[in-house]
N, C-alpha and C positions, 0 to 999 in steps of 0.2 A: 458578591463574587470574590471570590480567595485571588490570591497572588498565583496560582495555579491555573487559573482557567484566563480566559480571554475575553472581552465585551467583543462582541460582532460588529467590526467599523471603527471600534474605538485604535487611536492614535496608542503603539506602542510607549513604552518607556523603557530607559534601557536597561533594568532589571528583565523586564518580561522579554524585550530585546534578547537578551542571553538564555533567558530559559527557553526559548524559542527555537533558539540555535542547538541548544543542546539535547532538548526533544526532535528537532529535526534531524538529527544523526543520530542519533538512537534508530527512530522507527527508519531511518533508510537505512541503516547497518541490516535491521530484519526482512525491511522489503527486498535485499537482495539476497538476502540469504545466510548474513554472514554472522549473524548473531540466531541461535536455533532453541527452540521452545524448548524451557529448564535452566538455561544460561544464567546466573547470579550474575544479576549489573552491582561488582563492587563498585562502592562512590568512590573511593582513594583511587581509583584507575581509569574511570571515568574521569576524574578530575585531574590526573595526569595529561591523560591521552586528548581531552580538548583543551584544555590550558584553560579549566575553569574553576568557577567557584563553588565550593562544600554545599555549601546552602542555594545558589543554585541548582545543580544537580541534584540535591533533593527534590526541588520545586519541580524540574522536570519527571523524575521521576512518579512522583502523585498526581502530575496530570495525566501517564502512560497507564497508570495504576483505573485513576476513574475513567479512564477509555477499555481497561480490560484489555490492554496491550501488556502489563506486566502485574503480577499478585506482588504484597508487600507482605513478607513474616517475619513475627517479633522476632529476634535474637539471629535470624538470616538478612533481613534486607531486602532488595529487589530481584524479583526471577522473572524472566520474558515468559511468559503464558504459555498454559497447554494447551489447546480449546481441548476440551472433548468434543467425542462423534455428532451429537447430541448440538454444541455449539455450534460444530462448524453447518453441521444441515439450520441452524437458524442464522447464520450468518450470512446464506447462497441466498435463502429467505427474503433477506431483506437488501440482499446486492438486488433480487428482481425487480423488487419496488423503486428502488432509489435510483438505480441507471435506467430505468423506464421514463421514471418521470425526469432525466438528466437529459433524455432523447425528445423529452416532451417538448423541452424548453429551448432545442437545436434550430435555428430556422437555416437554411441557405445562404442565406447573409451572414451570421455567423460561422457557416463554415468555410464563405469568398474568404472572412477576415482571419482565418488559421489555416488559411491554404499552404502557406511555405513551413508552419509548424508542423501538420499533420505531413506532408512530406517528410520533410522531416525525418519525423518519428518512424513515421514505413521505412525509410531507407536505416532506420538503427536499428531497426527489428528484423530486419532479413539480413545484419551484416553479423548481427548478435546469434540469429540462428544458424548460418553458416559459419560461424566461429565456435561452436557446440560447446560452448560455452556455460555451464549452468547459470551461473547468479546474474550474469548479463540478461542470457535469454529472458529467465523469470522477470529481470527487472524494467525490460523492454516490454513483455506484453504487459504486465500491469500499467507502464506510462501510457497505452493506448486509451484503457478506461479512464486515468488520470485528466489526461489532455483534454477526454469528454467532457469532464468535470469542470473542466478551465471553459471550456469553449461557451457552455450553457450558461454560463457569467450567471451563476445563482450560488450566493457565499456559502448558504444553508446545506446544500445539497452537497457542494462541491466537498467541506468538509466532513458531510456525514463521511460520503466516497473513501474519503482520504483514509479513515478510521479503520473502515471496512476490508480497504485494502492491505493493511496491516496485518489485520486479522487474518486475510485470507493469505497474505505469506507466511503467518506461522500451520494455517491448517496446511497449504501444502507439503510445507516441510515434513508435518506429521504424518499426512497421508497420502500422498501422491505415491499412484501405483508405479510410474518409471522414473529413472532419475534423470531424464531430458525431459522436458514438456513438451506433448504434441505441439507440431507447427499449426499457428491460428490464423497467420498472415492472411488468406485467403480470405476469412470469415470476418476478420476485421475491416478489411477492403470494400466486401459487401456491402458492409455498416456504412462503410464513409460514402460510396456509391448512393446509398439510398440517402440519406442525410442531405446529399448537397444536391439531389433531386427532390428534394422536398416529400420524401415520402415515411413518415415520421410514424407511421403504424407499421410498415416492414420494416423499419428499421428498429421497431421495439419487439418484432417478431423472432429477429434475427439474431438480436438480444440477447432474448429468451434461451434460444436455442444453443446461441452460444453458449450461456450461463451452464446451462443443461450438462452441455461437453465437458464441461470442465469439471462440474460436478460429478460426475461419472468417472472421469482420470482418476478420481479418490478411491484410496482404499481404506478403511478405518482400522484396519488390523495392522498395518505396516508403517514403520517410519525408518526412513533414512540417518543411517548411524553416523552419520559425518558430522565433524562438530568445528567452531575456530575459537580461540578465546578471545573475552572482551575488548583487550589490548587488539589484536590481531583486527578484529569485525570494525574499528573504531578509527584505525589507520587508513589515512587519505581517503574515508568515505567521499565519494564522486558526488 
């Protein structure tokens, strides 16, 4: 295992400590929106903008890289990913599989024990869509899958999730047919409803369909020309 990647359960150090932090602002810069597929991650501005180190920031970098969160070319450097059409229908692909078995792993018990989180979060996602807010909104519904992620307390899973979700904030940037996302609130609710009654096959139903929806939002012809630069997507990420 490289200086790049992570042992599952192992005790950081604080190299990897820092490379952590600094892949963890990266991929939330894109989960909200603010960094958009094409973007060159310069390192001299990245290393400005977190108060890090060179070599560092490269580390973080090649671990985005072998996630297929960002391409590395010679004599350019780091670029946030394009998926193609093509990707992203195999990325919905395996969001089915991976939050199915995320819903597998739910019992009622653990959802008594994220009762005030999952509030919570419902109450950030209806404050975020009536604040019509783009990079909020998007960044609110993805915390819903997230928090599933957490709740199913399975490391494996939680961080394929985590990966996937990345991914799917640069395909919607790319392809998303409106520039607000349909309100899901509703469809999420459902989910927690059946979860914390115990009924773990409509709640993989509802999933599904969910998943579906959102697949559908897409359009593979179209992307949104809005763009921020690195500096800018890198400032006071939340």
């Amino acid at each position: 295992m490289t200086d790049t990647g992570l042992s599952m359960g192992a005790k950081l150090t604080p190299r990897q400590k820092e490379i952590t932090r600094i892949y963890d602002s990266l991929t939330m810069a894109i989960a909200q929106h603010k960094l958009r597929p094409g973007t060159r991650l310069i390192e001299a501005q990245i290393v400005d903008a977190l108060t890090a180190n060179r070599n560092h920031v490269q580390a973080a970098l090649q671990r985005m890289a072998l996630q297929h969160i960002v391409t590395i070319e010679p004599n350019v450097g780091a670029i946030v990913a394009q998926p193609s059409a093509t990707t992203a229908r195999e990325i919905f692909t395996a969001r089915h599989a991976i939050e199915s078995a995320i819903i597998a792993c739910i019992t009622p018990e653990k959802m008594a024990a994220f009762a005030w989180q999952l509030q919570q979060q419902q109450k950030e996602e209806h404050e975020a869509i009536h604040s019509q807010e783009r990079q909020r909104v998007v960044y609110q519904l993805g915390a819903f899958h997230l928090l599933l992620g957490k709740i199913a307390d399975n490391k494996v899973l939680e961080d394929i999730l985590h990966n996937l979700m990345v991914l799917s904030s640069l395909i919607v940037m790319l392809y998303q047919r409106n520039e607000m996302p349909v309100c899901q609130c509703d469809e999420h609710q459902h989910i927690i409803d059946q979860l914390n009654a115990g009924n773990t096959a409509n709640a993989q139903q509802l999933m599904r369909d969910h998943l579906i929806e959102l697949e559908q939002q897409l359009d593979i012809s179209e992307a949104s020309p809005y763009a921020m630069t690195l500096v800018q997507a890198l400032h006071k990420v939340n």
